[in-house]
C-alpha positions in Angstrom: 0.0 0.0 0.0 2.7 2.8 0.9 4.7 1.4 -2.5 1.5 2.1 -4.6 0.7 5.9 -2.5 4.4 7.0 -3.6 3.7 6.1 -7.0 0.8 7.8 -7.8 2.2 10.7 -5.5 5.7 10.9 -7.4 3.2 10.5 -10.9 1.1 14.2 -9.3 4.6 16.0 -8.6 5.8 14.7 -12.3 2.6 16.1 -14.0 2.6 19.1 -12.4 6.4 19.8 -13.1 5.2 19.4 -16.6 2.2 21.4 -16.9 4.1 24.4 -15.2 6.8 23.7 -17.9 4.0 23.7 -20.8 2.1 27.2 -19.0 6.0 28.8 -19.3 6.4 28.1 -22.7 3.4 29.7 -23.6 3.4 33.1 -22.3 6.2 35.9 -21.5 9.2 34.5 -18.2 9.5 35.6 -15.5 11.7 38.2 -15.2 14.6 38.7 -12.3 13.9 42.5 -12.0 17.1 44.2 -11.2 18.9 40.9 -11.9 18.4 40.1 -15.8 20.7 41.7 -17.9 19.6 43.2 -21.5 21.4 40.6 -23.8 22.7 43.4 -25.9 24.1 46.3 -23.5 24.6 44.3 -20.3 22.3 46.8 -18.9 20.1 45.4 -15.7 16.5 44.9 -16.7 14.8 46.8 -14.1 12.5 49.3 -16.3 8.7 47.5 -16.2 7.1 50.0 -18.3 9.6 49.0 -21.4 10.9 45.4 -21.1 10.9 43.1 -24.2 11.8 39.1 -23.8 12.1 37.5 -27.0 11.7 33.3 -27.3 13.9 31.3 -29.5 10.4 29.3 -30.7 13.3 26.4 -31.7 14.9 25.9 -28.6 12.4 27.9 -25.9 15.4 30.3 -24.7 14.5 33.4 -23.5 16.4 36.6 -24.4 16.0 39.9 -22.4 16.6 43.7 -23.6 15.9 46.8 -21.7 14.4 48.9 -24.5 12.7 47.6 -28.1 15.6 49.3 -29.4 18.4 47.0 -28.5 16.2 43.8 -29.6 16.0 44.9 -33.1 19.5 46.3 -33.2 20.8 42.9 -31.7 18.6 40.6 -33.8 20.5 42.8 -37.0 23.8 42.3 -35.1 23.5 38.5 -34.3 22.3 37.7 -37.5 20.0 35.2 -36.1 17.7 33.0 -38.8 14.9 32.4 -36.5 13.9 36.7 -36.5 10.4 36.3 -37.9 9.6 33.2 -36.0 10.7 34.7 -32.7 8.2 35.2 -30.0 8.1 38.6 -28.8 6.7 40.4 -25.8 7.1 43.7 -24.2 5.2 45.2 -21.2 2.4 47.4 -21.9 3.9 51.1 -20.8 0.6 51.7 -18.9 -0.1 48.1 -17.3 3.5 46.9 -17.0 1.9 43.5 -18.4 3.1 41.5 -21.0 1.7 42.0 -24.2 2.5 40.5 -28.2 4.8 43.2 -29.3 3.7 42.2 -32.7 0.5 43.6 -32.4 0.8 46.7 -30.3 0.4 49.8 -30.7 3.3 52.2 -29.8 3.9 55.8 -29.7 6.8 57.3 -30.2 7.6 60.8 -27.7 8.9 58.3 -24.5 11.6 58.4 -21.9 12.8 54.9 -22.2 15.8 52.9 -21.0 18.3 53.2 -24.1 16.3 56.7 -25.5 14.6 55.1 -28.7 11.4 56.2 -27.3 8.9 53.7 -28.6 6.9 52.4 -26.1 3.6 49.9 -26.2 0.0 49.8 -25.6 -2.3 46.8 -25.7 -5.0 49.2 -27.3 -4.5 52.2 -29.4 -7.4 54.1 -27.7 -5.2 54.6 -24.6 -2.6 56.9 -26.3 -3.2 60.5 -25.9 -4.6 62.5 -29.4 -2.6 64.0 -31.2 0.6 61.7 -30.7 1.7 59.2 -33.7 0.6 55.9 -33.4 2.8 53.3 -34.8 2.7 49.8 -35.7 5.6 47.3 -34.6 7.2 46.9 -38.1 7.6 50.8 -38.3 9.4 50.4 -35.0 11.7 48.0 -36.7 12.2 50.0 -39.3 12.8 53.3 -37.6 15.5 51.8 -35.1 17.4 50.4 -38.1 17.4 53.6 -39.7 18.4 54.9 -35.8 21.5 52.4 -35.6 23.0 52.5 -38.9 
């Protein structure tokens, strides 16, 4: 009887390990505020109005950057072939919650860690009239044109 109850107890702790792992992979890391270091300046991650994490959807790794700026000068840098496949998140300026930087909406006037000064927004109807509302592949395109 106590062979068979730690079975089916080691089984639970297996399965749960598992479905943690699964919940992870889906939706931005945690991040080590203060602790995590921007993989292209070395600079601590400890803005939450302006972080982006980017996920290797290959092999699950995790990369963090301090400003949208240094992700897209770093993916141009690294010369990575896994760009458009790459999962991306940044916080929401307002919420400091992870959104799909993909399909936010960003405006452009911001103080942010590294000064490129695009920052996100889950909605467009929270930016304030009258500033300019971009769309994530104009962010892309403006950095480059920033870092060359």
């Amino acid at each position: 009887m106590m062979k068979y109850l730690k079975v089916v107890l080691l089984l639970a702790i297996s399965l749960s390990f598992i479905a943690c792992e699964k919940e992870t992979q889906k939706g931005a890391s945690k991040v080590h505020w203060d602790r995590d270091m921007c993989s292209r300046c070395v600079m601590v991650v400890s803005d939450r109005k302006n972080t982006v994490q980017v996920k290797n959807p290959d092999t699950q790794k995790t990369y963090m950057f301090d400003d949208i700026g240094c992700m897209v000068l770093w993916f141009e840098e690294e010369g990575l072939g896994w760009q458009d496949k790459a999962i991306v998140w940044i916080t929401d300026v307002d919420t400091g919650e992870f959104i799909d930087a993909r399909v936010a909406f960003y405006d452009t006037n911001n103080v942010t860690p590294m000064a490129y000064g695009f920052s996100a927004h889950k909605t467009k109807e929270v930016i304030k009239e009258g500033e300019e509302i971009i769309s994530y592949d104009e962010v892309v395109k403006r950095v480059k044109k920033i870092g060359q």
